[in-house]
PDB file of N, CA, C, O and CB in Angstrom:
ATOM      1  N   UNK A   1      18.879  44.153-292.998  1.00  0.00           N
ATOM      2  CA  UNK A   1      20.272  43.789-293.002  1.00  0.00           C
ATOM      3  C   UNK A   1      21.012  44.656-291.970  1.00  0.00           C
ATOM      4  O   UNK A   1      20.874  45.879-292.022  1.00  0.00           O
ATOM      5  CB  UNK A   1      20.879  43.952-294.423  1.00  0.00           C
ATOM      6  N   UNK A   2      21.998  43.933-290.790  1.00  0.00           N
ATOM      7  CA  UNK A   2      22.528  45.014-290.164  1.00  0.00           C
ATOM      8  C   UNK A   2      24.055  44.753-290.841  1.00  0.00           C
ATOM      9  O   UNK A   2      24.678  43.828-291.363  1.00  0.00           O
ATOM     10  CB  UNK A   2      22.335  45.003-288.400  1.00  0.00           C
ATOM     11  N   UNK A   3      24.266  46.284-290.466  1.00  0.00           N
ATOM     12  CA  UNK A   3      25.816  46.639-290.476  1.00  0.00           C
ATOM     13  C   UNK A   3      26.790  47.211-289.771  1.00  0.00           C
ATOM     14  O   UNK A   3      26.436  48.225-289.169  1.00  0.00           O
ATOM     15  CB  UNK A   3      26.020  47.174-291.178  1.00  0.00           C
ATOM     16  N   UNK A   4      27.473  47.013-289.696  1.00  0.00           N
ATOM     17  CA  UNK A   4      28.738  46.929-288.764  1.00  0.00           C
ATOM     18  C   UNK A   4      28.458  48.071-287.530  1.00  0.00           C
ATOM     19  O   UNK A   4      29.128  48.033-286.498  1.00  0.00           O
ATOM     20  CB  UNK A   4      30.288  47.326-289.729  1.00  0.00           C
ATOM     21  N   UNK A   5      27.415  49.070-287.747  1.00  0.00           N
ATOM     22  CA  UNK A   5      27.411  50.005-286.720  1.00  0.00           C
ATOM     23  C   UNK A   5      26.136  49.498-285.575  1.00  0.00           C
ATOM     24  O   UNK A   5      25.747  50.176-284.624  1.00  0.00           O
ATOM     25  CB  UNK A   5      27.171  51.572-287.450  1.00  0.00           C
ATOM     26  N   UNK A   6      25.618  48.092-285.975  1.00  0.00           N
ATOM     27  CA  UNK A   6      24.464  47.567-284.994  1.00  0.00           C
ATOM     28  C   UNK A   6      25.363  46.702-283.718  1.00  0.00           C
ATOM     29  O   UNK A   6      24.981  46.464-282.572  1.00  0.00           O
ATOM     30  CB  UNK A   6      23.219  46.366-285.984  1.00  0.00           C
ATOM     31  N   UNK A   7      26.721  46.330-284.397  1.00  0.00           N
ATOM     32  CA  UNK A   7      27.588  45.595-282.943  1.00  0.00           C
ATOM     33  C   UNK A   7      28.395  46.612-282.258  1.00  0.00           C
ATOM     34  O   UNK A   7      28.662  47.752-282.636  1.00  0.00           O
ATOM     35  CB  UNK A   7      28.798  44.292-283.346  1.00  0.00           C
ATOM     36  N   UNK A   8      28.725  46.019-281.221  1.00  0.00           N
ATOM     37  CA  UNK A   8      29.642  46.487-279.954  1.00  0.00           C
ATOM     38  C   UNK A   8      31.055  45.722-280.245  1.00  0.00           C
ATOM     39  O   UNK A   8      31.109  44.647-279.647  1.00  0.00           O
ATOM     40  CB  UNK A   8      28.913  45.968-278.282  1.00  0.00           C
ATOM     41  N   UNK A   9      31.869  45.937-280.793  1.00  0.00           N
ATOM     42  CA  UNK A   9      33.183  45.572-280.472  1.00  0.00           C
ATOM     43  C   UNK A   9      33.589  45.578-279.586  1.00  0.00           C
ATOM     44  O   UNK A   9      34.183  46.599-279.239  1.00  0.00           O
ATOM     45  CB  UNK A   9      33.901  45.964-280.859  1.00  0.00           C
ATOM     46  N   UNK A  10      33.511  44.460-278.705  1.00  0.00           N
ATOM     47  CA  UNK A  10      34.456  44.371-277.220  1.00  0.00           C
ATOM     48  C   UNK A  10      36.186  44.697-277.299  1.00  0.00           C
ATOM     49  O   UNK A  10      36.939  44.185-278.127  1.00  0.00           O
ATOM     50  CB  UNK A  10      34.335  42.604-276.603  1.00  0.00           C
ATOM     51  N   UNK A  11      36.444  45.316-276.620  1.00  0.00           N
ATOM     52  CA  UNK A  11      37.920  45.570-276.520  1.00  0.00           C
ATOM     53  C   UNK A  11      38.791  44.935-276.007  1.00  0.00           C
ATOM     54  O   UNK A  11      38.463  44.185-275.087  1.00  0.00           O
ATOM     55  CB  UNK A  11      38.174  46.449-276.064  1.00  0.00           C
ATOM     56  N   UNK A  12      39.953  44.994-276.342  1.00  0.00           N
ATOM     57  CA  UNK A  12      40.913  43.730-275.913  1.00  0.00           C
ATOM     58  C   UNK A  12      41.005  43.625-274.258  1.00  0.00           C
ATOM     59  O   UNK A  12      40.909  44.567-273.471  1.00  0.00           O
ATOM     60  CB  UNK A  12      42.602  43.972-276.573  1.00  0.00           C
ATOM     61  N   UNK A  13      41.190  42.411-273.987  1.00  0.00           N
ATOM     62  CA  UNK A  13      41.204  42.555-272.150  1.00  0.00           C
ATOM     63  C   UNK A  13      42.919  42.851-271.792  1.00  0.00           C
ATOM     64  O   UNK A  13      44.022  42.543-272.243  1.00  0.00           O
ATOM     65  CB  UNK A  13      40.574  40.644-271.160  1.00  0.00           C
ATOM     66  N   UNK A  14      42.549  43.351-271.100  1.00  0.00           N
ATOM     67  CA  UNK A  14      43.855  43.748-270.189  1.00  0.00           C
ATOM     68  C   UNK A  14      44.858  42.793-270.372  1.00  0.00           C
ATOM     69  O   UNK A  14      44.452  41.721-269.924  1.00  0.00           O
ATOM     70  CB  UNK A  14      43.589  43.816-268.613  1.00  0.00           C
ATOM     71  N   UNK A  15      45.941  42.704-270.812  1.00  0.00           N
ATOM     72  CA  UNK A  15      46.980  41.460-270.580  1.00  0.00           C
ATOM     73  C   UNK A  15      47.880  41.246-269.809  1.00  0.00           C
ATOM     74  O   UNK A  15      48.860  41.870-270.215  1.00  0.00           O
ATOM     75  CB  UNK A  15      47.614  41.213-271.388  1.00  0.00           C
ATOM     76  N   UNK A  16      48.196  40.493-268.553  1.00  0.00           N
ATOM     77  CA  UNK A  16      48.992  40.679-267.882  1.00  0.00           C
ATOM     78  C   UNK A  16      50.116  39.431-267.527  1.00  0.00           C
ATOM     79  O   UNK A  16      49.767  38.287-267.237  1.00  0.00           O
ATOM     80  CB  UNK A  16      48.309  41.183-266.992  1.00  0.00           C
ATOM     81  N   UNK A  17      51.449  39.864-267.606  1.00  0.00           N
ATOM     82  CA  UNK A  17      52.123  38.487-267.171  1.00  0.00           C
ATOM     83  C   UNK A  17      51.994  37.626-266.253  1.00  0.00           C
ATOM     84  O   UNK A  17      52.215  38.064-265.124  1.00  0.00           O
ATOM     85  CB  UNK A  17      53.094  38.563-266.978  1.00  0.00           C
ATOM     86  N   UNK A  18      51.650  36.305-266.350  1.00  0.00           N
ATOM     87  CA  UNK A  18      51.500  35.639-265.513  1.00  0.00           C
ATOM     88  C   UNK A  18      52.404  35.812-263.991  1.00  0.00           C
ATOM     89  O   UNK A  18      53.518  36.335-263.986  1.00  0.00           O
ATOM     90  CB  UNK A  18      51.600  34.593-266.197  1.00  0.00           C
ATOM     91  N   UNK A  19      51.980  35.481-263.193  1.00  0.00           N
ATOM     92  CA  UNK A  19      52.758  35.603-261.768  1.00  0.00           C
ATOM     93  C   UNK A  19      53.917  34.446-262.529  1.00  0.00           C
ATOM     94  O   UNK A  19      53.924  33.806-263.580  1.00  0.00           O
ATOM     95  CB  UNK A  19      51.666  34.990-259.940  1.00  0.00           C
ATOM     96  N   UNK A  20      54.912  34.607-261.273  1.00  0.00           N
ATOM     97  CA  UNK A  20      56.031  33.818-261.527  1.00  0.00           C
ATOM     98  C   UNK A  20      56.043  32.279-260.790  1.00  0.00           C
ATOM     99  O   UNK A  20      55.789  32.256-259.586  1.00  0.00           O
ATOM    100  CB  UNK A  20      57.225  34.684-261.071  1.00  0.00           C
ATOM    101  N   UNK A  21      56.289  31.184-261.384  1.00  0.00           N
ATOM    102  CA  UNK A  21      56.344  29.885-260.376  1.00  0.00           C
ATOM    103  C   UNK A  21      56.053  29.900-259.174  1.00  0.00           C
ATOM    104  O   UNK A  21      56.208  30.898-258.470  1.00  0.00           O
ATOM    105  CB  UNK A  21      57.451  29.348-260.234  1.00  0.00           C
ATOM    106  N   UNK A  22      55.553  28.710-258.732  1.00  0.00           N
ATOM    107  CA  UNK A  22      55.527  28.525-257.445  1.00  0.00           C
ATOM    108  C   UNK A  22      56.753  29.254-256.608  1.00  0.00           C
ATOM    109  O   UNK A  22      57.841  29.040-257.144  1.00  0.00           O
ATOM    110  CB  UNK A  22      55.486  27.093-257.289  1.00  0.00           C
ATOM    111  N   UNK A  23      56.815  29.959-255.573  1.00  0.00           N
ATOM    112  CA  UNK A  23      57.477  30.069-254.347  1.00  0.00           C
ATOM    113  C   UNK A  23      57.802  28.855-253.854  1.00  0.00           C
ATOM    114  O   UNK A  23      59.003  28.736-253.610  1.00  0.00           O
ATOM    115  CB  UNK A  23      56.779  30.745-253.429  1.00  0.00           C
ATOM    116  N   UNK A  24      57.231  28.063-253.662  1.00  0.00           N
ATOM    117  CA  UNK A  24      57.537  26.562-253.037  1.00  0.00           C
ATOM    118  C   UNK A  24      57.838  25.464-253.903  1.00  0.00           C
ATOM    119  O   UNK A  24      58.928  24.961-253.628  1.00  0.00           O
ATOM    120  CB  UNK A  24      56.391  26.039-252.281  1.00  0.00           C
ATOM    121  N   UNK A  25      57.326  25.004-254.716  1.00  0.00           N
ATOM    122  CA  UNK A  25      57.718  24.068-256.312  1.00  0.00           C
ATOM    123  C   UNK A  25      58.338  24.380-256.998  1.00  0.00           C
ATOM    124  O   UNK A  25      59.211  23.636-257.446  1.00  0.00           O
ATOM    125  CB  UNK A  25      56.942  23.787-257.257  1.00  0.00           C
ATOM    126  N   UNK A  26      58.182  25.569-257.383  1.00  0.00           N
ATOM    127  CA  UNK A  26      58.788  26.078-259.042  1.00  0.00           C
ATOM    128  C   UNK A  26      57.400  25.923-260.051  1.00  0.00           C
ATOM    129  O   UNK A  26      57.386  26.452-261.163  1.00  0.00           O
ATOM    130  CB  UNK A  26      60.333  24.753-259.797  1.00  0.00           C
ATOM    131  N   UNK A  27      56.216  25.118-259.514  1.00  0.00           N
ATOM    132  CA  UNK A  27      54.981  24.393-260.542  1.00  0.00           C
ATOM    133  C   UNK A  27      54.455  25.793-260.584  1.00  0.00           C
ATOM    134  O   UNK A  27      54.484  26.795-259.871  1.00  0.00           O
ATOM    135  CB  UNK A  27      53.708  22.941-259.873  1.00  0.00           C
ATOM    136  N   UNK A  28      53.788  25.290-262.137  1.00  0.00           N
ATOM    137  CA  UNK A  28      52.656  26.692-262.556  1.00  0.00           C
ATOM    138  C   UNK A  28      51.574  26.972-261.504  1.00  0.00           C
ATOM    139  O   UNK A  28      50.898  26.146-260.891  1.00  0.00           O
ATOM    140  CB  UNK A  28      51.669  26.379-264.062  1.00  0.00           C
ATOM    141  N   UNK A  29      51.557  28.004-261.441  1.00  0.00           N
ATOM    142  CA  UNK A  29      50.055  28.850-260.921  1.00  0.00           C
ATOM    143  C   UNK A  29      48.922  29.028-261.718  1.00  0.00           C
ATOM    144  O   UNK A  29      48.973  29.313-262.914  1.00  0.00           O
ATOM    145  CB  UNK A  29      50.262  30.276-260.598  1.00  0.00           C
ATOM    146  N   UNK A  30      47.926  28.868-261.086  1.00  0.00           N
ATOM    147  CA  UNK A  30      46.200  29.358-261.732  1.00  0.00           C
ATOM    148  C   UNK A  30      45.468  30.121-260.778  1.00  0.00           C
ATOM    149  O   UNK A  30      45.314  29.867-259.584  1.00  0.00           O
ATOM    150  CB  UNK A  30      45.055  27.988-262.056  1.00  0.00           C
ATOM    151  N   UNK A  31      45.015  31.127-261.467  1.00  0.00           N
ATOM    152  CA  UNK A  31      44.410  32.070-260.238  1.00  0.00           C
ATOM    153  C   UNK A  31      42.554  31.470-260.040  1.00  0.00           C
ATOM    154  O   UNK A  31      41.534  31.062-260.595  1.00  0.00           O
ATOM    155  CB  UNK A  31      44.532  34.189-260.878  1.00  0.00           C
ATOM    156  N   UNK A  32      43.270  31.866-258.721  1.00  0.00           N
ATOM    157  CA  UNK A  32      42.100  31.126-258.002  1.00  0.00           C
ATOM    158  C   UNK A  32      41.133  32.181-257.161  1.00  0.00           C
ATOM    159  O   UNK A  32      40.095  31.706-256.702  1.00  0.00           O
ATOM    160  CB  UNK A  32      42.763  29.966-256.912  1.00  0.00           C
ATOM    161  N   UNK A  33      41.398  33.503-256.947  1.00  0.00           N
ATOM    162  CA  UNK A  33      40.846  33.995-256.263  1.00  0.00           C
ATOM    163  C   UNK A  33      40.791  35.467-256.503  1.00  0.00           C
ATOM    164  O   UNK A  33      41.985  35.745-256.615  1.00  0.00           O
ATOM    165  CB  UNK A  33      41.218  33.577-255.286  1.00  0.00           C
ATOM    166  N   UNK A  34      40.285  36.304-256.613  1.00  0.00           N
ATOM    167  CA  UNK A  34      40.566  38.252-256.733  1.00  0.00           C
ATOM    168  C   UNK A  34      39.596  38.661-255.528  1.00  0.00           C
ATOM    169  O   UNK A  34      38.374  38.665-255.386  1.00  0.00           O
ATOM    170  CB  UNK A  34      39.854  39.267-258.620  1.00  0.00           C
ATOM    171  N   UNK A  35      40.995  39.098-254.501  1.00  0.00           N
ATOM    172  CA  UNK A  35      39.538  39.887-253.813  1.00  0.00           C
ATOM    173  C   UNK A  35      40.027  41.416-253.610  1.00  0.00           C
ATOM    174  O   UNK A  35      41.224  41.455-253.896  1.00  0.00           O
ATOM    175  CB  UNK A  35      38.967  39.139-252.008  1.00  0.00           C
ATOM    176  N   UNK A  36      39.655  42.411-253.309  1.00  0.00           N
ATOM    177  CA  UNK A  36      39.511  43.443-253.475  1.00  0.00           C
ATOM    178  C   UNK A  36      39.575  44.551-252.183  1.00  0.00           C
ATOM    179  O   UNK A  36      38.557  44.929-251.602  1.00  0.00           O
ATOM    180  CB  UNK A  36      38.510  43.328-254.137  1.00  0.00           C
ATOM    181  N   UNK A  37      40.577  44.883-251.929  1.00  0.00           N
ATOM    182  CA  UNK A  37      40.627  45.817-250.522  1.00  0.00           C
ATOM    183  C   UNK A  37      40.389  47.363-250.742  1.00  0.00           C
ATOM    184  O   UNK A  37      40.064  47.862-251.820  1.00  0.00           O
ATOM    185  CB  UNK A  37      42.170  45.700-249.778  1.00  0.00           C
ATOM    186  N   UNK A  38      40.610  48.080-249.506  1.00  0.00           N
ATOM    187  CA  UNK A  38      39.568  49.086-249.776  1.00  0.00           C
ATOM    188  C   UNK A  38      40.839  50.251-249.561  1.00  0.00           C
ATOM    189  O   UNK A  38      40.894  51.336-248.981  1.00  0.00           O
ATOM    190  CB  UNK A  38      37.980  49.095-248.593  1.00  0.00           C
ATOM    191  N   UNK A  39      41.739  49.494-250.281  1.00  0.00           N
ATOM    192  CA  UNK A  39      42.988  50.955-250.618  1.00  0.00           C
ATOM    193  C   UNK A  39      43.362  50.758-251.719  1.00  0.00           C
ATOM    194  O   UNK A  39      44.561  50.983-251.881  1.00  0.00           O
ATOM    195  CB  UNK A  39      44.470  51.166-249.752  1.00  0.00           C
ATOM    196  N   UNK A  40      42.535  50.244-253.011  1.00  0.00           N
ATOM    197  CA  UNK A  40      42.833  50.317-254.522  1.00  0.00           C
ATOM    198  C   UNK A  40      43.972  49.095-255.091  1.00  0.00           C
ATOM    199  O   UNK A  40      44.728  49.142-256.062  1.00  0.00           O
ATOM    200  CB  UNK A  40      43.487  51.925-254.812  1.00  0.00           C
ATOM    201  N   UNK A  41      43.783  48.127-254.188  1.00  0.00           N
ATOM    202  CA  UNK A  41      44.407  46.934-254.328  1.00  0.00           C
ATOM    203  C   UNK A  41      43.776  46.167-254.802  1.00  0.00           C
ATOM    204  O   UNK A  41      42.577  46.443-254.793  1.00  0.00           O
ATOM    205  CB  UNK A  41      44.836  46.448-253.434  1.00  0.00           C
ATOM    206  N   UNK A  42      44.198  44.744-255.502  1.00  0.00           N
ATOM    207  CA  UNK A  42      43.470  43.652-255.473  1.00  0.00           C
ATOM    208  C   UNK A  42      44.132  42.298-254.718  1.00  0.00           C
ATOM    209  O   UNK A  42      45.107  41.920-255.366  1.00  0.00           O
ATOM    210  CB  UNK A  42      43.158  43.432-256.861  1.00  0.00           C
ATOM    211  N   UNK A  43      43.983  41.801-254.016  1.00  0.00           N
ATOM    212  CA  UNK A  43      44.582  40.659-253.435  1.00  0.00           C
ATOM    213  C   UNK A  43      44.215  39.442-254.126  1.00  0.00           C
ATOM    214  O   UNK A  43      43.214  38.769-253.879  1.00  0.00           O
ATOM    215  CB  UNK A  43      44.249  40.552-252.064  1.00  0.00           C
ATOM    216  N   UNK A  44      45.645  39.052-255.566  1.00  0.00           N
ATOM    217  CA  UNK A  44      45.051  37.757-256.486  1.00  0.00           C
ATOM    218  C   UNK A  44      45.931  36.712-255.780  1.00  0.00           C
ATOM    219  O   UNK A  44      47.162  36.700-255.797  1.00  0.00           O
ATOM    220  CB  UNK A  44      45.329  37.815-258.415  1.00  0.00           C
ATOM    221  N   UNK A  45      44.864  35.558-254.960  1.00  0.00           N
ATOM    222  CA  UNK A  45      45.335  34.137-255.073  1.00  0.00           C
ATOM    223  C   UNK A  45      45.802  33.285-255.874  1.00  0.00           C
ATOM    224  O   UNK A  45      45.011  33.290-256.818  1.00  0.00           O
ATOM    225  CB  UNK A  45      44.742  33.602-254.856  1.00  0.00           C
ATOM    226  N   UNK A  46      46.875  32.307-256.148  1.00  0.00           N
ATOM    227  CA  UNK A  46      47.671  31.832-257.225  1.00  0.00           C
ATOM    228  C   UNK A  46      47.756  30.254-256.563  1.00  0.00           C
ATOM    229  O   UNK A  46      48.779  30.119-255.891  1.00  0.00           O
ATOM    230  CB  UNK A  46      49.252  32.777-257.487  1.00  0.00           C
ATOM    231  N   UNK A  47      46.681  28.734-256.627  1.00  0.00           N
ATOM    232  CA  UNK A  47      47.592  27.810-256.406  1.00  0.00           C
ATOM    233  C   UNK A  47      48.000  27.123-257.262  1.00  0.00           C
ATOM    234  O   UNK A  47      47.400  27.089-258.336  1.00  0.00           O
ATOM    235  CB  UNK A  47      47.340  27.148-255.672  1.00  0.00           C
ATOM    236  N   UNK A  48      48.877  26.546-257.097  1.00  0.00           N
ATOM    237  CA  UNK A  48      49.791  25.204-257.773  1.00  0.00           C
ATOM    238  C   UNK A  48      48.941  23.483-257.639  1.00  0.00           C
ATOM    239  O   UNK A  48      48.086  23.140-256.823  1.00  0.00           O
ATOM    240  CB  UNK A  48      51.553  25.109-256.648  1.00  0.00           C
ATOM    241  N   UNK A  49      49.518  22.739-258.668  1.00  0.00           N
ATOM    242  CA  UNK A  49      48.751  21.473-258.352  1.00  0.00           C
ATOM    243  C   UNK A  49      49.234  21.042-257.142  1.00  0.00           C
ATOM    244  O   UNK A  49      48.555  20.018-257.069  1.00  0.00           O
ATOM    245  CB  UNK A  49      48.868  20.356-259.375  1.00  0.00           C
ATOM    246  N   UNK A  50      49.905  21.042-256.113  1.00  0.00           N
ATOM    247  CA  UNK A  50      50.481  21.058-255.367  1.00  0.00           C
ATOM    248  C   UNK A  50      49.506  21.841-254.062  1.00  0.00           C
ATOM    249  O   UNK A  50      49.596  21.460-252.895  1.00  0.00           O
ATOM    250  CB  UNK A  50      51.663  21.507-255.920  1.00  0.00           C
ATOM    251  N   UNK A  51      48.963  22.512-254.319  1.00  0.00           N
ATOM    252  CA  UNK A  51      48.074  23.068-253.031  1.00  0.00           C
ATOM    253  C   UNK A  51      48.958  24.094-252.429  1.00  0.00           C
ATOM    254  O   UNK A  51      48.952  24.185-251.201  1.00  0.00           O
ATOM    255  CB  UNK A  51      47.665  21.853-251.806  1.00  0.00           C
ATOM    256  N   UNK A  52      49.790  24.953-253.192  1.00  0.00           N
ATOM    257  CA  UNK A  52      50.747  25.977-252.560  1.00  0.00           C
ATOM    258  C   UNK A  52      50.019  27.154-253.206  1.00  0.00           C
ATOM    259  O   UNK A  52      49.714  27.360-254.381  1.00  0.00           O
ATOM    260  CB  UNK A  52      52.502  25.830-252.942  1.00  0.00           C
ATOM    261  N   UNK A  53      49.804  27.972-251.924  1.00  0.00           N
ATOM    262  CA  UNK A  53      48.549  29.070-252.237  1.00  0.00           C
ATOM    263  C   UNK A  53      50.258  29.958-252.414  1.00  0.00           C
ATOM    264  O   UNK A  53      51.304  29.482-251.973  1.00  0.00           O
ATOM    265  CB  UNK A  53      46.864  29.655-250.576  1.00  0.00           C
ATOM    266  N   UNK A  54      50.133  31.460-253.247  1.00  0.00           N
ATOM    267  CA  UNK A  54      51.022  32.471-253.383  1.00  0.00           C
ATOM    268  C   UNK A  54      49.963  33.750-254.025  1.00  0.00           C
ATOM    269  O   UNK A  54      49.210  33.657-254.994  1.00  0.00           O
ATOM    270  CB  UNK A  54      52.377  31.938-254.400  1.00  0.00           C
ATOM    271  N   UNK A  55      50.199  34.973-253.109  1.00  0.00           N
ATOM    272  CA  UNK A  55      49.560  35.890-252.977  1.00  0.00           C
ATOM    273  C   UNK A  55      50.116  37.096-253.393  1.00  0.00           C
ATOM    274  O   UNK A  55      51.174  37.575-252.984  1.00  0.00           O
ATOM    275  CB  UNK A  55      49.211  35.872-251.930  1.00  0.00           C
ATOM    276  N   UNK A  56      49.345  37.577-254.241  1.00  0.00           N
ATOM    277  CA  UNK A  56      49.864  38.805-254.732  1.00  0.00           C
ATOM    278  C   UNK A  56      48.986  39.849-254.777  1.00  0.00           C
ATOM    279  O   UNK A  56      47.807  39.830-255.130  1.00  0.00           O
ATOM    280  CB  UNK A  56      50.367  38.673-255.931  1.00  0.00           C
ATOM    281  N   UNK A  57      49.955  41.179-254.216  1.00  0.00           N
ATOM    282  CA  UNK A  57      49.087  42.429-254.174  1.00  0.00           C
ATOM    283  C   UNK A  57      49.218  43.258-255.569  1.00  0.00           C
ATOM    284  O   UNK A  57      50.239  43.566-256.184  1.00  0.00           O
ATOM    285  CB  UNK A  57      49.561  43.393-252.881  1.00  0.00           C
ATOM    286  N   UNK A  58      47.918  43.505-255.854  1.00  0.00           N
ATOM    287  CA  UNK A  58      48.132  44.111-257.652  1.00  0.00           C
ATOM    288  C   UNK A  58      47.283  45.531-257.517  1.00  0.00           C
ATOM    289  O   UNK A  58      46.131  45.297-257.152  1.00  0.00           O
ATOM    290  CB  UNK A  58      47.178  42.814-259.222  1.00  0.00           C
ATOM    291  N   UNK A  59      47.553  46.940-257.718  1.00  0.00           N
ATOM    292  CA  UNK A  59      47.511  47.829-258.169  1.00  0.00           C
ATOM    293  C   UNK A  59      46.141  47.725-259.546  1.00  0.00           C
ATOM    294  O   UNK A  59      46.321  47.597-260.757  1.00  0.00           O
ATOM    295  CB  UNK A  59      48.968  48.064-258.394  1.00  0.00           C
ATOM    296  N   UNK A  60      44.816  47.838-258.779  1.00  0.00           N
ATOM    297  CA  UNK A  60      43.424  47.572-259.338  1.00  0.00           C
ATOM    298  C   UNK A  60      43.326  48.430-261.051  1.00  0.00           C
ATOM    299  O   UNK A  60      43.376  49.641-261.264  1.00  0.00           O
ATOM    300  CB  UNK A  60      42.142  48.315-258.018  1.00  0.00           C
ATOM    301  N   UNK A  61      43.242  47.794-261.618  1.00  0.00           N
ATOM    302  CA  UNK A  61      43.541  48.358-263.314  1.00  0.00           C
ATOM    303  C   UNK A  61      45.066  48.998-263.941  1.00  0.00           C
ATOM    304  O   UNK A  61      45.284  49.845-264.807  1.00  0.00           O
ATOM    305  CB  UNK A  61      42.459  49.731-263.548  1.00  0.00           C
ATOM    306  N   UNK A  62      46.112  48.057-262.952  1.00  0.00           N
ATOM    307  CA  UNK A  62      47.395  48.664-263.823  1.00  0.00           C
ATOM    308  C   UNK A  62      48.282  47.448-263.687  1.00  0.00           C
ATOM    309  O   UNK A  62      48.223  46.463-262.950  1.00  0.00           O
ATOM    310  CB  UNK A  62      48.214  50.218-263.167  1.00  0.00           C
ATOM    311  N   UNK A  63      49.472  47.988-265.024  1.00  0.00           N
ATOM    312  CA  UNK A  63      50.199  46.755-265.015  1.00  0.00           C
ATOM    313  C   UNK A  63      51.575  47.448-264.498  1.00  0.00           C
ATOM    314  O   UNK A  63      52.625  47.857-264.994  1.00  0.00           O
ATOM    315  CB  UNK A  63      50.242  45.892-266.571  1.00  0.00           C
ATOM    316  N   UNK A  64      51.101  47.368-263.499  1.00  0.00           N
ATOM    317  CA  UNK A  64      52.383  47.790-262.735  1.00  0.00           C
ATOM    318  C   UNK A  64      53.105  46.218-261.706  1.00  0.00           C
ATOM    319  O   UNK A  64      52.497  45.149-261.645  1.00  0.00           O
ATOM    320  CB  UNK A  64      51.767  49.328-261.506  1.00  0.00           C
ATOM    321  N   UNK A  65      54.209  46.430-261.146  1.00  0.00           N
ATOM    322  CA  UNK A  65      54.618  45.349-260.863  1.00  0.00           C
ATOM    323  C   UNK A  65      53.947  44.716-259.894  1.00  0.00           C
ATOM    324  O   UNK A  65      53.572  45.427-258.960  1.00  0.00           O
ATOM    325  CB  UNK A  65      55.719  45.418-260.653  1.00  0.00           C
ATOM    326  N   UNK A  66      53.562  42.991-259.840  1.00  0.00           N
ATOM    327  CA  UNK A  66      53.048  42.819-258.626  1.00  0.00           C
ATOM    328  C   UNK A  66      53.559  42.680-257.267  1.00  0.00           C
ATOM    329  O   UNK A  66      54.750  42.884-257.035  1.00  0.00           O
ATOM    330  CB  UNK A  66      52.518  42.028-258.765  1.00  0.00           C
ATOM    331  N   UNK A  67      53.037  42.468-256.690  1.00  0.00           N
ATOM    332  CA  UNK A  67      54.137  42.220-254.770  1.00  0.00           C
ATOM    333  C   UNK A  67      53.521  41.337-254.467  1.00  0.00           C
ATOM    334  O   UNK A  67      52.296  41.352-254.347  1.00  0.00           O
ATOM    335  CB  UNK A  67      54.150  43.440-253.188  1.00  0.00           C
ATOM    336  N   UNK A  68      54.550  39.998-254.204  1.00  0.00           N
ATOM    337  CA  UNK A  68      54.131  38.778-253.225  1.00  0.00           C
ATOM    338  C   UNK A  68      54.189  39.539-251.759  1.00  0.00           C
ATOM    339  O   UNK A  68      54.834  40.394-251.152  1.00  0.00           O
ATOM    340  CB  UNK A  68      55.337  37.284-253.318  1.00  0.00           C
ATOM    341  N   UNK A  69      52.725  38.358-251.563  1.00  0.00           N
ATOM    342  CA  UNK A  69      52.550  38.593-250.004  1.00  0.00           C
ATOM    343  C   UNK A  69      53.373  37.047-249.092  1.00  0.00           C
ATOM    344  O   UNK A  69      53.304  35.837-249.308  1.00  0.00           O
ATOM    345  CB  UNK A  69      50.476  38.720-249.657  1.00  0.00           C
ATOM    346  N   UNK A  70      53.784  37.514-248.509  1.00  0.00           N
ATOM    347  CA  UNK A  70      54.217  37.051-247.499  1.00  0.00           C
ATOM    348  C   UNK A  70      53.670  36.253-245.966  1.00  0.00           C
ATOM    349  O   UNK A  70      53.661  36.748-244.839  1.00  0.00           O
ATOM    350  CB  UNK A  70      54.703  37.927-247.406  1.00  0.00           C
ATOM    351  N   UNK A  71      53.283  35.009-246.351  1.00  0.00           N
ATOM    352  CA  UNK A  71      52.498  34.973-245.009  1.00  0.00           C
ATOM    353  C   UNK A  71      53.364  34.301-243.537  1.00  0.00           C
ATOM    354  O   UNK A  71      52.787  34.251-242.450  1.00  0.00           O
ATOM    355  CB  UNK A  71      51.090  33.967-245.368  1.00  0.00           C
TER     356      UNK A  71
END
C-alpha cells in the first residue's frame, strides 16, 4: 500500500495575467511563442485570430510588469 510520502506533489504553476488585447483589434491573444534571450528576458509572442502578432518582453521567472515590443 503506498502513502502519501511515495508521490511528488507538483506545485502550483506560476500565474500570470494575461497580456492585454490586441494592439490592433482589441481581439484576445494566445501565446504562440517563448523565446529566450541571453540578458534574462523572455521574448513571449501573442497572436490574435486576426493574425496580429504583439510582443512582449518578460523578466524570465517574475511577475513583474511586461513591455510591449514595438516593431
Amino acid at each position: 500500500m503506498r502513502t502519501n510520502k511515495d508521490f511528488v506533489v507538483p506545485q502550483p504553476a506560476l500565474v500570470e495575467p494575461p497580456p492585454a488585447p490586441c494592439t490592433q483589434c482589441g481581439g484576445r491573444l494566445w501565446l504562440t511563442r517563448i523565446t529566450p534571450t541571453p540578458y534574462g528576458y523572455e521574448l513571449r509572442s501573442f497572436e490574435c485570430r486576426n493574425n496580429h502578432i504583439n510582443r512582449y518582453a518578460v523578466v524570465h521567472g517574475s511577475s513583474l510588469p511586461w513591455v510591449l515590443i514595438r516593431e
